[in-house]
C-alpha positions in Angstrom: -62.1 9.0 37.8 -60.5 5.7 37.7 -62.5 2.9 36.3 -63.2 0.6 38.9 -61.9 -3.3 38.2 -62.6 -5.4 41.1 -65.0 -6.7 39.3 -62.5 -8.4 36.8 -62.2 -12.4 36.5 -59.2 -14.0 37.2 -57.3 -14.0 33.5 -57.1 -18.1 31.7 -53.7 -19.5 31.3 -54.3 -22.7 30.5 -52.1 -24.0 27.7 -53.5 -25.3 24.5 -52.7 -26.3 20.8 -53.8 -23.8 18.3 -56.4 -24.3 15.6 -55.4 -26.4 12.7 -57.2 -25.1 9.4 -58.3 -28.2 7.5 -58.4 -29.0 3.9 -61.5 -30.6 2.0 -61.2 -34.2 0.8 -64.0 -36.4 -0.6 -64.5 -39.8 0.7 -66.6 -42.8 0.1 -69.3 -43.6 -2.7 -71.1 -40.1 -1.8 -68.8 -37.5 -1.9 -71.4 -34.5 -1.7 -72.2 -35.7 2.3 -68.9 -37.1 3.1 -66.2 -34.4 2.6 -64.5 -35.0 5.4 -61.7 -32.2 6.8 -57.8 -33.7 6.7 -57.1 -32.7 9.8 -53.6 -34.1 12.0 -54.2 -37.0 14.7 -55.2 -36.0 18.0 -52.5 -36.9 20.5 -52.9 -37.1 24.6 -52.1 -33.5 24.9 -55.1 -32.5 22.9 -57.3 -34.2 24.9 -55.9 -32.7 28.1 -56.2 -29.3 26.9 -59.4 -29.4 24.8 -63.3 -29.8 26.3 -63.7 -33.7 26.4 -68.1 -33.0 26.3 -67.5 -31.4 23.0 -66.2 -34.8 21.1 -69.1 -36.6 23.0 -72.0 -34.7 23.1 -74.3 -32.8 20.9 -72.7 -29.5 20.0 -75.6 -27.5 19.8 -77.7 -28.5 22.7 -75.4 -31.0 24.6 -77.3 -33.9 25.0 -75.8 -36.7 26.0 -75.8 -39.9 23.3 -77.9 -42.6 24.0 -76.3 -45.9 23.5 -78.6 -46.7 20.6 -78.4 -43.7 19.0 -77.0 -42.2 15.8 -74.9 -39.1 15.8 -74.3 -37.3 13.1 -71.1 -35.3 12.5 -70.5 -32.2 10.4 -70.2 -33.3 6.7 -67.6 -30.6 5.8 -65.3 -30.4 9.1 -65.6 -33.8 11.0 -65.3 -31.7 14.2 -68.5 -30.7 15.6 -71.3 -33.8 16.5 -74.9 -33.5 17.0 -77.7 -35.6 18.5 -79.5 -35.0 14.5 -80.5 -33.4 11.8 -82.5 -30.8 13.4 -79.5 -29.2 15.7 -77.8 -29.5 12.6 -79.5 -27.8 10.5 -80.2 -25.0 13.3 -76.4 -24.8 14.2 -75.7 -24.1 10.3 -78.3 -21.2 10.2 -77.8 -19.6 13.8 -75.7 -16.1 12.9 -72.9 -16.9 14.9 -72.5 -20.4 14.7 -70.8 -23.2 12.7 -71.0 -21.4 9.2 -68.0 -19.3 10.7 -65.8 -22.2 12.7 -66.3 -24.4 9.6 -63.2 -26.0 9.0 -61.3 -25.0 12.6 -60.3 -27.5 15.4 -62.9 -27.3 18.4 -62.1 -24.3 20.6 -59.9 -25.3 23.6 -59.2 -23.4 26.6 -56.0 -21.5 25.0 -57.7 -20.4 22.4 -60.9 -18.7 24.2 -57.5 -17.2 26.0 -56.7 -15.4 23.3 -59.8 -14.7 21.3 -61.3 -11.5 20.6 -64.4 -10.5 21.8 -66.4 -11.5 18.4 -64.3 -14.9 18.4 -65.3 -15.8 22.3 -69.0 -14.3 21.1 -69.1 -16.5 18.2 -67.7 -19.6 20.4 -70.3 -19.3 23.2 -73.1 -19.1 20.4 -71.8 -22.0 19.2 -70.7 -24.2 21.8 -71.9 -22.6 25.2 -74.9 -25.1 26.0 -72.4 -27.9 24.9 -69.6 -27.6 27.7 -69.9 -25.8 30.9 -66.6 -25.9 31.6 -65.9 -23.6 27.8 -68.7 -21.2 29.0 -67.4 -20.3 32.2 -63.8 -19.8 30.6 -65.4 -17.8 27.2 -67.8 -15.7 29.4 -64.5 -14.8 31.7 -63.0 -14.0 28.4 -65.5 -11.7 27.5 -66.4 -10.0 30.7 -62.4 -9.3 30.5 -62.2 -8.1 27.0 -65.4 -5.7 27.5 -63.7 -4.2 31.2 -60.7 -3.4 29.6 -62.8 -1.5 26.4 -64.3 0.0 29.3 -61.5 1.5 30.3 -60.0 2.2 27.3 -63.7 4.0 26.4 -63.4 2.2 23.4 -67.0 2.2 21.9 -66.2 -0.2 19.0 -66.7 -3.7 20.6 -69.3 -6.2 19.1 -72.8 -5.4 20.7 -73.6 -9.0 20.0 -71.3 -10.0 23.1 -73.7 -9.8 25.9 -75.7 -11.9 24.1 -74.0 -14.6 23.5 -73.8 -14.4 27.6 -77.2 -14.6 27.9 -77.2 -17.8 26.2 -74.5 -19.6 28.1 -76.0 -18.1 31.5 -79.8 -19.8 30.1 -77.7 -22.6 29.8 -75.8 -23.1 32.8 -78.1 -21.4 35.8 -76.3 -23.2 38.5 -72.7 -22.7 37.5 -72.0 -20.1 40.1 -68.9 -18.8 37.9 -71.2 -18.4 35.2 -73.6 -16.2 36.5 -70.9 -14.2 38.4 -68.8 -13.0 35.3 -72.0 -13.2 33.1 -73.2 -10.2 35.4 -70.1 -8.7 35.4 -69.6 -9.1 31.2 -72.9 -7.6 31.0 -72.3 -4.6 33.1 -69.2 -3.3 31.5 -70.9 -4.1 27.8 -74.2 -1.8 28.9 -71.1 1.4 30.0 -70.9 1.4 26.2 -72.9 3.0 24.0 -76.8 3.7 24.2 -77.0 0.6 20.9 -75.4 -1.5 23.3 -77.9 -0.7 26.4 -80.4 -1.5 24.2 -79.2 -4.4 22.3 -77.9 -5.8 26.2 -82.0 -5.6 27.3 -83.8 -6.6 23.9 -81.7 -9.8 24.3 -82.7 -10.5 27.9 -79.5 -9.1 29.5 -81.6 -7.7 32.4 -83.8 -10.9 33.2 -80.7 -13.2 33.0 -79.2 -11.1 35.7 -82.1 -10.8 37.7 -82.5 -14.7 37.4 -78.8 -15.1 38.6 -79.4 -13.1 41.9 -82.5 -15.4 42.8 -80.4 -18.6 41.8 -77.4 -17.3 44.1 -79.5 -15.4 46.2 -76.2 -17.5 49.2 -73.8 -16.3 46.9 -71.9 -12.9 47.9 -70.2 -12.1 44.6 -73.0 -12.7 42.3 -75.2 -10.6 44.4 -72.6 -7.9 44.5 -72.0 -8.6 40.5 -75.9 -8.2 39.9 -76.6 -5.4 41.9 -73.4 -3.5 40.3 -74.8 -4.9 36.3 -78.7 -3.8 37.2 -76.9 -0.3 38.2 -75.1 -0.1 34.6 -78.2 -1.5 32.7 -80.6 0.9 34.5 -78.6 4.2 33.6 -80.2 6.3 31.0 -83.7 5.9 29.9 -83.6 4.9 26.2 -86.4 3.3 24.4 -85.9 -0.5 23.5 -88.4 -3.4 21.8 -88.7 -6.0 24.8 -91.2 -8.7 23.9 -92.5 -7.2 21.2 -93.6 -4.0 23.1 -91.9 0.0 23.2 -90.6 0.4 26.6 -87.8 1.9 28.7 -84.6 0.1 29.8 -85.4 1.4 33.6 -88.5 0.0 33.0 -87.3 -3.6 32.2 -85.1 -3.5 35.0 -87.3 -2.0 37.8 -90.1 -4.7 36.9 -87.8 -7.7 38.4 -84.4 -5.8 39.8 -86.2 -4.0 41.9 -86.9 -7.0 43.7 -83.6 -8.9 42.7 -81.7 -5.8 44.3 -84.2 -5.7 47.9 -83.6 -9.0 48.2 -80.0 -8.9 48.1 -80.1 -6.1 51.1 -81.8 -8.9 53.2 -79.5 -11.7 52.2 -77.4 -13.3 54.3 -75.2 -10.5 53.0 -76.7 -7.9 54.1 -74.0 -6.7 56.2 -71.9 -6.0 53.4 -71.1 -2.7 52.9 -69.7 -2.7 48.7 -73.4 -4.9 48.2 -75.8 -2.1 50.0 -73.9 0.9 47.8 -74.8 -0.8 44.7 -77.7 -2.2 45.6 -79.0 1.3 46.3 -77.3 2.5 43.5 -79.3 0.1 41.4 -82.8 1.6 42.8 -82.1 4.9 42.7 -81.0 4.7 38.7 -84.5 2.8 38.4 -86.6 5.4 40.2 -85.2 7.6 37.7 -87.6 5.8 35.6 -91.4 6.7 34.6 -94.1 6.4 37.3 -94.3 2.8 36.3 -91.0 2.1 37.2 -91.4 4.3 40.8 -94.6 1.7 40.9 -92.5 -1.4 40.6 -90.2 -0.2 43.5 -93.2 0.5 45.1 -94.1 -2.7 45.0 -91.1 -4.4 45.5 -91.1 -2.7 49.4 -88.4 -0.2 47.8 -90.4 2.7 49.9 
C-alpha cells in the first residue's frame, strides 16, 4: 500500500551561508575564560538569512536581556549568549546541546535545510526555546526527514528525534505551525520501531499532541494532524516507563486522546470527512487497549 504523504510540510528553501568551523585563539589577561573562536565578519547577508533572536537572546531559554543586565557568551565559540551562568552551565551538560555545535556558526535556515535528522534533533535541543521562527523550520525538517524513512521503511533513524519535538512544541504552544508538523514528525517517528513508540511516549510525545489539539482545538489541520499522530502512537500495546510507573502506550494515549480525539469530532470541523476517519481510527486502536483504556473512552463519552 502506498504510504500516505499529505501529511508532509512544505520543504525550506531559504538560502543561507554555510557553517564556518572556527579556530581557538586566546585573548586578554585570562586566557583559560576568554578563548574566543576566529571566526569571519558577519556581513548584511548573514543577518538576513540567520535567526536575528539567537544573537540577542538567551540561547537556552530565550529570555530577552534586560537593559541592565549581563550576558554572558560562550567562552570557547563566541556564538551562543545566555542570560547566566546557570543556562550555561545546563546548555554545556544537556546530551544534545552545545558540547556538539561547539565551535560552528549559529544554525540558519539553510542549514536546518539540509541537516540530518540527528543534526535538526541536536539544533532544536539546543536552540528550539530560543527562536520560534528555527523551531517551526527544524521541526518541518524533521517531520520531513522521518516521512520519507517512513517510506523508505528505514528503521535506522535517531529515536531521540521526537523528542527534541516535544521540546520545541513545550516551547512554542501557540505557534500553530509548530504544533501542526510536531504532530505530524511524531506520527511518522512512532511507524518505526516498537524502541521508538516507546521512547516517542516516555518523552511525552503523546501529551504534547494531546495539548496541541486542545490549543488548536479552531485549527483544521492540527486536529487532522493529532488525530492521524494519536492513531500511530496508539498502535501496538508495548510496555513503556511513563512518570515513573509500567504502563501501556494505549494506555497513555486513551487517558487524554480519547478526549483530544471526541472533541475534534465536535469541532467546528466536524464535518470533515479525512478528520472523523482518523479520529475514529484513533479510538478504535485505543480500545484495543486493557479495560482501563476501554474505561477512559468510557469516560471520555467514546460509547
Amino acid at each position: 500500500m502506498e504510504l500516505d504523504t499529505s501529511f508532509l510540510p512544505a520543504h525550506l528553501t531559504a538560502e543561507a551561508k554555510p557553517r564556518v568551523k572556527g579556530t581557538k585563539k586566546a585573548k586578554g589577561k585570562d586566557k583559560k575564560r576568554n578563548k574566543l573562536a576566529e571566526q569571519p565578519e558577519r556581513t548584511p547577508e548573514d543577518d538576513t538569512t540567520s535567526f536575528p533572536r539567537l544573537q540577542h537572546c538567551c540561547s537556552l531559554c530565550g529570555i530577552d536581556p534586560a537593559s541592565d543586565s549581563r550576558w554572558q557568551c560562550c567562552a570557547k565559540c563566541g556564538e551562543t549568549r545566555y542570560c547566566g551562568r546557570a543556562c550555561q552551565v545546563e546548555a554545556w551538560k544537556q546530551p544534545c546541546a552545545h558540547k556538539v555545535s561547539c565551535g560552528h556558526r549559529l544554525p540558519t535556515p539553510n542549514v536546518i535545510a539540509e541537516s540530518t535528522t540527528v543534526e535538526a534533533a541536536t539544533i532544536l535541543h539546543e536552540f528550539a526555546r530560543a527562536d520560534a521562527s528555527l523551531a517551526e523550520a527544524a521541526v518541518a525538517r524533521l517531520a520531513e526527514l522521518l516521512a520519507q524513512a517512513a517510506a523508505q521503511r528505514n528503521e535506522g533513524h535517531d529515536a531521540g528525534a521526537a523528542a527534541a519535538v516535544v521540546v520545541a512544541m513545550a516551547a512554542h504552544t501557540t505557534s500553530v505551525c509548530v504544533q501542526r508538523d510536531g504532530c505530524v514528525a511524531i506520527g511518522y517517528a512512532a511507524l518505526g520501531k516498537k524502541e521508538f513508540k516507546q521512547a516517542i511516549v516516555s518523552a511525552g510525545g503523546a501529551e504534547a499532541i494531546i495539548n496541541a489539539m486542545e490549543s488548536h482545538i479552531n485549527s483544521a489541520e492540527v486536529q487532522l494532524k493529532g488525530c492521524w499522530a494519536l492513531r500511530n502512537v496508539a498502535l501496538g500495546a508495548a510496555a513503556v516507563q511513563h512518570n515513573n510507573n509500567t504502563t501501556t502506550q494505549q494506555a497513555v494515549v486513551a487517558a487524554g486522546g480519547a478526549v483530544a480525539a471526541i472533541a475534534a469530532l465536535r469541532s467546528p470541523h466536524s464535518g470533515d470527512t479525512a478528520l472523523a476517519t482518523e479520529a475514529f481510527a484513533a479510538l478504535a486502536n485505543m480500545a484495543g487497549g486493557d479495560s482501563g483504556c476501554q474505561t477512559a473512552l468510557l469516560g471520555a463519552g467514546a460509547a
